[in-house]
C-alpha positions as CSV (number, residue, x, y, z in Angstrom):
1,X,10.4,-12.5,-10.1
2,X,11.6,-11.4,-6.7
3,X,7.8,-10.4,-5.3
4,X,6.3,-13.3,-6.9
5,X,6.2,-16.0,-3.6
6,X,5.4,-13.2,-1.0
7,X,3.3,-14.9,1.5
8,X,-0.2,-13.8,2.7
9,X,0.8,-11.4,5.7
10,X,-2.0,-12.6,8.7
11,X,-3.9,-9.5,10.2
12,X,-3.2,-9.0,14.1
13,X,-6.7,-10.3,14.7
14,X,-6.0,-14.0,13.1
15,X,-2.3,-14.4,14.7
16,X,-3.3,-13.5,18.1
17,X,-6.3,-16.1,17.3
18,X,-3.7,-18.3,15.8
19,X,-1.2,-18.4,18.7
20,X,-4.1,-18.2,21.4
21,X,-6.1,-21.1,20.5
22,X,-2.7,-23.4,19.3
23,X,-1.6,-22.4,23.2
24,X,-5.3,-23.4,24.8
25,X,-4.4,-27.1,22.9
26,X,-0.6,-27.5,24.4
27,X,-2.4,-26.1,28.1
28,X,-4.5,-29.1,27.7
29,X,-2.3,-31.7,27.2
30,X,-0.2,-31.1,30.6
31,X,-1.3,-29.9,34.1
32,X,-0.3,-27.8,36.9
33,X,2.6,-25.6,36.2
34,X,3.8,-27.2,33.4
35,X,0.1,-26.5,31.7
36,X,0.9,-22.4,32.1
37,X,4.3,-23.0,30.9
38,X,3.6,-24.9,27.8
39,X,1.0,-22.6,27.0
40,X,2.6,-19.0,26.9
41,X,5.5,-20.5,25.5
42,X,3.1,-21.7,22.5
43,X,2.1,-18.4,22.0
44,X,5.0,-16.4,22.5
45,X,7.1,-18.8,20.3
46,X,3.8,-18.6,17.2
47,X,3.7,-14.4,17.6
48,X,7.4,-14.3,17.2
49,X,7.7,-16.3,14.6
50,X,5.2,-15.8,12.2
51,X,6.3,-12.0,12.7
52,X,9.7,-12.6,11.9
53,X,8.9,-14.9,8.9
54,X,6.9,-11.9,7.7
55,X,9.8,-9.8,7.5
56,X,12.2,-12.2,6.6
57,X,10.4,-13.4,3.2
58,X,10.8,-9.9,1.7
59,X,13.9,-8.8,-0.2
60,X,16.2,-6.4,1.9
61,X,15.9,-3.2,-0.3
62,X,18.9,-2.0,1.0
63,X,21.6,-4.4,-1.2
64,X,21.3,-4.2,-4.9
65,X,21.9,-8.0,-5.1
66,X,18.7,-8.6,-3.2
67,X,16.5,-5.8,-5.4
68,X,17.5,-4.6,-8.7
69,X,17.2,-0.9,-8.8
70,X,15.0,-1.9,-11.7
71,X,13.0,-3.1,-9.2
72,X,13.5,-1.2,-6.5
73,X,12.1,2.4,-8.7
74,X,9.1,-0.1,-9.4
75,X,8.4,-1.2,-6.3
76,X,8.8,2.4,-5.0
77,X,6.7,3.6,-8.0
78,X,3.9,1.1,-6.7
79,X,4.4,1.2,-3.0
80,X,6.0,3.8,-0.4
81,X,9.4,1.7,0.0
82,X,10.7,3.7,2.5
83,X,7.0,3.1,4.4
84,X,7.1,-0.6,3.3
85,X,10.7,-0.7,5.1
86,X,9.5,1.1,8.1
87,X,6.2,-1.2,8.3
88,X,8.6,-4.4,8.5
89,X,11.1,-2.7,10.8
90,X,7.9,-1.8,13.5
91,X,6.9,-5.9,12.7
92,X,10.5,-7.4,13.5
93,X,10.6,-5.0,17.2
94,X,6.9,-6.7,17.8
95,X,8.6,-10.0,17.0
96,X,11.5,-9.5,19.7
97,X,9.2,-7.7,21.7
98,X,7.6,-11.2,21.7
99,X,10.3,-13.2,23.2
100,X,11.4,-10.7,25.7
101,X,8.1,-11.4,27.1
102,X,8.4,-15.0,27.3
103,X,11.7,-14.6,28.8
104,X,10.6,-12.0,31.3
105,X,7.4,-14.0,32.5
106,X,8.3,-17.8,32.4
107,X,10.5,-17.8,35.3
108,X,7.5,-16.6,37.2
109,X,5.7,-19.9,36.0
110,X,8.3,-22.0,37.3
111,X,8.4,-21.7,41.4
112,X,4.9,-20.9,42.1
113,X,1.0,-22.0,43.1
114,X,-0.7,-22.9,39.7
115,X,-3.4,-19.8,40.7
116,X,-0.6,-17.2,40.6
117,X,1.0,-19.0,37.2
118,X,-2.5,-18.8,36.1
119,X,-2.1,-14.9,36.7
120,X,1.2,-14.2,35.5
121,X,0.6,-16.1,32.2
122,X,-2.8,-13.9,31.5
123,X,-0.8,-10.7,32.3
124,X,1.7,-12.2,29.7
125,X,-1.3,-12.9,27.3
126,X,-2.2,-9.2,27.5
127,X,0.9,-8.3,26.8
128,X,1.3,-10.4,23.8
129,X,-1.8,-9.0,21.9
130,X,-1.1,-5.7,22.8
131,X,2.1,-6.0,21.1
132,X,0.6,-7.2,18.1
133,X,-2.6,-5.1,18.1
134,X,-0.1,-2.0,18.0
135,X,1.3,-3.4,14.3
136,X,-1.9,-4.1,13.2
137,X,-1.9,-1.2,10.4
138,X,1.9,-2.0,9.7
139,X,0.9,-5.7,8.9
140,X,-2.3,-4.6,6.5
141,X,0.1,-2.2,4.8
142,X,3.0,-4.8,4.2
143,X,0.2,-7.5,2.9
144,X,-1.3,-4.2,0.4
145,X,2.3,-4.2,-1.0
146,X,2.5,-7.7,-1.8
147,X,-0.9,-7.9,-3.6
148,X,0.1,-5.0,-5.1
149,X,3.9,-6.2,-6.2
150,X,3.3,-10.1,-6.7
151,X,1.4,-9.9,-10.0
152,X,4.3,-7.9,-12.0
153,X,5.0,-9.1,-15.4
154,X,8.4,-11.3,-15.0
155,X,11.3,-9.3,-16.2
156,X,14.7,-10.1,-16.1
157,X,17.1,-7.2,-15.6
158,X,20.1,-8.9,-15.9
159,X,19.3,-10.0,-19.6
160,X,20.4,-7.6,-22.5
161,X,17.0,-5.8,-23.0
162,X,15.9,-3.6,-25.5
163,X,13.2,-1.4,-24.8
164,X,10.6,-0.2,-27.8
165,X,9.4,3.6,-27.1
166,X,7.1,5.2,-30.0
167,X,3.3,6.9,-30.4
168,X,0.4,4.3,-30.7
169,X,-0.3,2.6,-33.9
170,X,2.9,3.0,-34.7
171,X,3.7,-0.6,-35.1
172,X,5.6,-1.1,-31.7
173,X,3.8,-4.3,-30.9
174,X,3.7,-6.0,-33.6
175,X,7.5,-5.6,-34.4
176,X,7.7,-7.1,-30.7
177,X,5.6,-9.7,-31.8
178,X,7.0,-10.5,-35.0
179,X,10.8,-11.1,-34.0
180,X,9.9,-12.8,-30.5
181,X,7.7,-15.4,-29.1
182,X,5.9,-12.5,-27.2
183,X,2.6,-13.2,-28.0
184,X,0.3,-14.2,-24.7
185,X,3.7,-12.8,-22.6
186,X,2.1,-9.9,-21.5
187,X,0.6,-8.2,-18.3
188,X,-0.8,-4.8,-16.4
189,X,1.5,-3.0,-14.4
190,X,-0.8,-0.8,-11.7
191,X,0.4,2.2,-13.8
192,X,-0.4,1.4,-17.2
193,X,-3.7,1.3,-18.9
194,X,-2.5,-1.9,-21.5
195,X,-0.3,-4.9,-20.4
196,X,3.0,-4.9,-21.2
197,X,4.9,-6.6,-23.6
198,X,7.7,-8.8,-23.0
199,X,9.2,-11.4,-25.4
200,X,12.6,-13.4,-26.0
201,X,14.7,-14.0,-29.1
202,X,18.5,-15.4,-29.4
203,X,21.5,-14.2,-31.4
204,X,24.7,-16.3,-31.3
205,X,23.4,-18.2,-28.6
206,X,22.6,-15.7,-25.8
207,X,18.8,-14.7,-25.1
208,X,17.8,-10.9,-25.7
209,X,14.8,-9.4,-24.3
210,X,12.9,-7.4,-25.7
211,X,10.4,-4.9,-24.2
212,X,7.4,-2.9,-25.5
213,X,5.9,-0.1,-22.7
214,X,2.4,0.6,-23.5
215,X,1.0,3.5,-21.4
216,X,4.8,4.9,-20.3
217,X,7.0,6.4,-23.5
218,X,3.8,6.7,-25.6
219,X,3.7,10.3,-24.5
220,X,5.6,13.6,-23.8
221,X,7.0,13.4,-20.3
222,X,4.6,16.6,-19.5
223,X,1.5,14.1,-20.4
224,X,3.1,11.2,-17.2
225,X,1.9,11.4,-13.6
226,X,4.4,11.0,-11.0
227,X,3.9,7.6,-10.3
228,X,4.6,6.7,-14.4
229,X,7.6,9.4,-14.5
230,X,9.2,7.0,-11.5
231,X,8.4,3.8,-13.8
232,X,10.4,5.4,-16.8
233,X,12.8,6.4,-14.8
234,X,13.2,2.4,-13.9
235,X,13.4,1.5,-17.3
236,X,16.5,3.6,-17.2
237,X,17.7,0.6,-15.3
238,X,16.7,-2.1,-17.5
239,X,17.4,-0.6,-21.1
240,X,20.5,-1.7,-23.1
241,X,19.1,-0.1,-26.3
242,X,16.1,2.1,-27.2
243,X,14.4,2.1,-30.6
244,X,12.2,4.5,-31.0
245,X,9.4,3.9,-33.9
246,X,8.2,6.5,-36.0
247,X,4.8,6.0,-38.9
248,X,6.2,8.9,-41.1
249,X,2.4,8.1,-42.9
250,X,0.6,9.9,-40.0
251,X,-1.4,6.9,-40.0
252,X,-1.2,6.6,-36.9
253,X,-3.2,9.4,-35.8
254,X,0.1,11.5,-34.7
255,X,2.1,14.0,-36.7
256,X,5.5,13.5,-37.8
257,X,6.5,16.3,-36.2
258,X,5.2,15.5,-32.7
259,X,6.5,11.9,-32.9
260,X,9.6,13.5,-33.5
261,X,9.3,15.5,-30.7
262,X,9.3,12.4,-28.8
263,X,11.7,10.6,-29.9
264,X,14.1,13.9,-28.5
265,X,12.9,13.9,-25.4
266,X,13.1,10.2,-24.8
267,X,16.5,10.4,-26.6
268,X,16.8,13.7,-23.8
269,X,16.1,10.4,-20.6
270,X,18.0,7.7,-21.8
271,X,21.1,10.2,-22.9
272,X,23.6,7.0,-21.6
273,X,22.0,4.0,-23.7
274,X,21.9,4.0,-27.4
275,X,18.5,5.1,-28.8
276,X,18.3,4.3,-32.3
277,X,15.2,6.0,-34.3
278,X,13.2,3.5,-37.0
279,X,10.6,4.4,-39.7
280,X,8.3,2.0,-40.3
281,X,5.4,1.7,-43.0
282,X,8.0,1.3,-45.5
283,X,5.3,0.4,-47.7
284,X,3.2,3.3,-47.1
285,X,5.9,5.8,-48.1
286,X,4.3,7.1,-50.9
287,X,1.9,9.3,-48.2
288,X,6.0,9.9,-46.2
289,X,6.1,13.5,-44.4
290,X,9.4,13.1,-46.7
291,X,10.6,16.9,-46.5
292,X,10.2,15.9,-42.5
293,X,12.4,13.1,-42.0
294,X,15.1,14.7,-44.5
295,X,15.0,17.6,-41.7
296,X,15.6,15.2,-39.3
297,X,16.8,11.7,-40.3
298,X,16.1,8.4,-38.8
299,X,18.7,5.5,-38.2
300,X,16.5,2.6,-40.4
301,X,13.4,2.3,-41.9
302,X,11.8,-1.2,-42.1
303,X,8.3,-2.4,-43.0
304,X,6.6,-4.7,-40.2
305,X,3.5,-5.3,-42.4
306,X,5.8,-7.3,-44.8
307,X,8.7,-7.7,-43.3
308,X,11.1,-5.6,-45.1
309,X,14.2,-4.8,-43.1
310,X,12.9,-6.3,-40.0
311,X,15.9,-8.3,-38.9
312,X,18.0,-5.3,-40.1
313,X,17.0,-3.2,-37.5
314,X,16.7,-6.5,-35.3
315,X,20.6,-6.9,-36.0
316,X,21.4,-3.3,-35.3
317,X,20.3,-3.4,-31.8
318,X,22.0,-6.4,-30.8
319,X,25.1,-4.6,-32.2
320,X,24.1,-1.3,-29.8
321,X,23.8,-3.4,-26.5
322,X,26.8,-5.0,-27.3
323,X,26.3,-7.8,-25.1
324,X,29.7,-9.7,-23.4
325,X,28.2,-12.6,-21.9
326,X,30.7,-13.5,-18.9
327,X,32.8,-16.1,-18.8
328,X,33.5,-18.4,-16.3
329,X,37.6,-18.3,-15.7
330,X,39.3,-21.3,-16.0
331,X,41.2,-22.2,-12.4
C-alpha cells in the first residue's frame, strides 16, 4: 500500500537539534576557518536534506500512476490533500531556502579572521532555524497525515474487485468469508465503525478481490457524513461489480422494502458497474416478503448458511467484471 512506509516526519524542534548538535561535532574536529566552514555546512546540508527527504517519500498526487484515484478520494476523505500538498510544497521552499543560505554565507567563511567567521556562521545559524521554525505547523500536519494514512487496510485497485453493499445481518460477511480466505484480513478505516473486509479467491488463474464495506453502503446515502459520502464515492474507483444482498426474511432487523430501497440508490451511485441484487436465506424462505420480491425481482438467490447457490452467484460476478488479464506482446 502506497502510505504504508511513510517515514516519521521530525518536528522543527528535533531537526534544528539534529543538524545543530551533528555541526558542534564536525566544528570540533577542525580549527580556525575551516572549523566555521565545516560546521554550517553540516547543518545546512542535514536541514536541507531531511526536508527534502520529507517531501520526496510521499506519492506526487498529481499523476495517477503515483496515487490511484482510489486512493487519492481516500486520502482526501482522511486528510485535506490539497492542505497535505500545500504543507509539502511550504517544506521543499524551507529545504532550498536551506542551501541558498549555505551558499550565500560560506564565501564569507572563507577570506576572513576566525572572530568574524565566528559571526557570520551564527547569523547563518539564525537563519537556518528561522527557516525551519516557520514550517513547523506544515511539518506536524504532514506527519498527522501519515499516522493517519499508513494503517489503511491493503487494497489493491488494480485487481478485479467486487464490492459487497447490503443492510446488516444480512449475510455480507460471511458470504465474504465463505468463498475467500478473508478471515483475520480485515482493518478500521478512520471512517467506519467495523474493519473492513478484504479477501482473495481465483478463477481460471487470475486473483479476484473481493470487498465487504461495513459502516459505508450499509445505509441510505441521506444517513453518510461527508467524509463517508467521499469514501463511497472512492469505491466508485475500485468496484468491478456490485452485489447487493438482500434477507427477504426480515431477519435482519430491516424491511424488505427499505433494503430494497437501498439497493436503488446504490444501484442510482454505481450506475456504470454492474450491480447484481442477491437474496439470501434461501432456507428461510418460508417467512419470504414473497409478494415483495415478485414486485421487484432479484438477480439470484443463494443460501450462505448451507451453501446453496453460493458459487452461482460467485460465478456470475466474475462473468460481470469480465476481467481481460493483459498480455504481454510477443516482439
Amino acid at each position: 500500500m502506497i502510505f504504508e512506509d511513510l517515514p516519521t516526519t521530525p518536528t522543527s524542534e528535533e531537526l534544528i537539534d539534529k543538524a545543530f548538535s551533528r555541526a558542534a561535532r564536525a566544528g570540533k574536529a577542525k580549527g580556525g576557518l575551516e572549523a566555521q566552514q565545516s560546521m554550517l555546512q553540516t547543518a545546512a546540508n542535514i536541514i536541507s536534506d531531511n526536508l527534502e527527504n520529507v517531501v520526496t517519500a510521499w506519492p506526487d498526487f498529481e499523476y495517477e500512476d503515483d496515487v490511484h484515484p482510489f486512493y487519492y478520494e481516500l486520502a482526501d476523505a482522511i486528510v485535506d490533500v490539497d492542505k497535505l500538498r500545500q504543507s509539502l510544497s511550504e517544506v521543499m521552499w524551507a529545504s532550498r531556502k536551506a542551501r541558498e543560505i549555505h551558499e550565500e554565507y560560506q564565501p564569507r567563511l572563507r577570506k576572513t579572521d576566525v572572530d568574524t567567521a565566528r559571526k557570520h556562521r551564527k547569523q547563518a545559524f539564525a537563519r537556518l532555524a528561522d527557516i525551519v521554525e516557520q514550517i513547523d505547523d506544515e511539518l506536524l500536519y504532514i506527519n498527522e497525515a501519515r499516522n493517519d494514512l499508513r494503517d489503511l487496510p491493503d487494497i489493491d485497485p488494480d485487481e478485479p474487485t467486487i464490492v459487497v453493499a447490503g443492510y446488516p445481518n444480512v449475510g455480507k460477511s460471511s458470504f465474504v468469508n465463505d468463498v475467500t480466505s478473508a478471515r483475520g484480513e480485515t482493518a478500521s478505516y478512520p471512517f467506519t465503525t467495523k474493519g473492513i473486509g478484504v479477501g482473495h479467491f481465483e478463477r481460471d488463474h487470475i486473483r479476484y478481490q473481493i470487498v465487504d464495506t461495513p459502516g459505508l453502503l450499509d445505509r441510505p446515502p441521506a444517513e453518510r457524513n461527508e467524509i463517508e459520502s467521499q469514501a463511497v464515492s472512492a469505491i466508485e474507483h475500485l468496484a468491478d461489480c456490485m452485489l447487493v444482498v438482500l434477507d427477504p426474511s426480515g431477519e435482519c432487523g430491516y424491511p424488505l422494502a427499505s433494503q430494497l430501497e437501498l439497493r436503488d440508490s446504490i444501484a442510482a451511485q454505481f450506475e456504470e458497474i454492474p450491480v447484481l441484487t442477491v437474496a439470501n436465506k434461501t432456507d428461510r424462505r418460508d417467512v419470504w416478503d414473497e409478494d415483495r420480491l415478485e414486485e421487484r425481482p432479484v438477480d439470484y438467490t443463494m443460501s450462505v448458511e448451507t451453501g446453496d447457490d453460493v458459487e452461482t452467484v460467485l460465478d456470475a460476478a466474475v462473468d460481470a467484471v469480465d476481467y481481460e488479464p493483459e498480455l504481454p506482446f510477443d516482439e
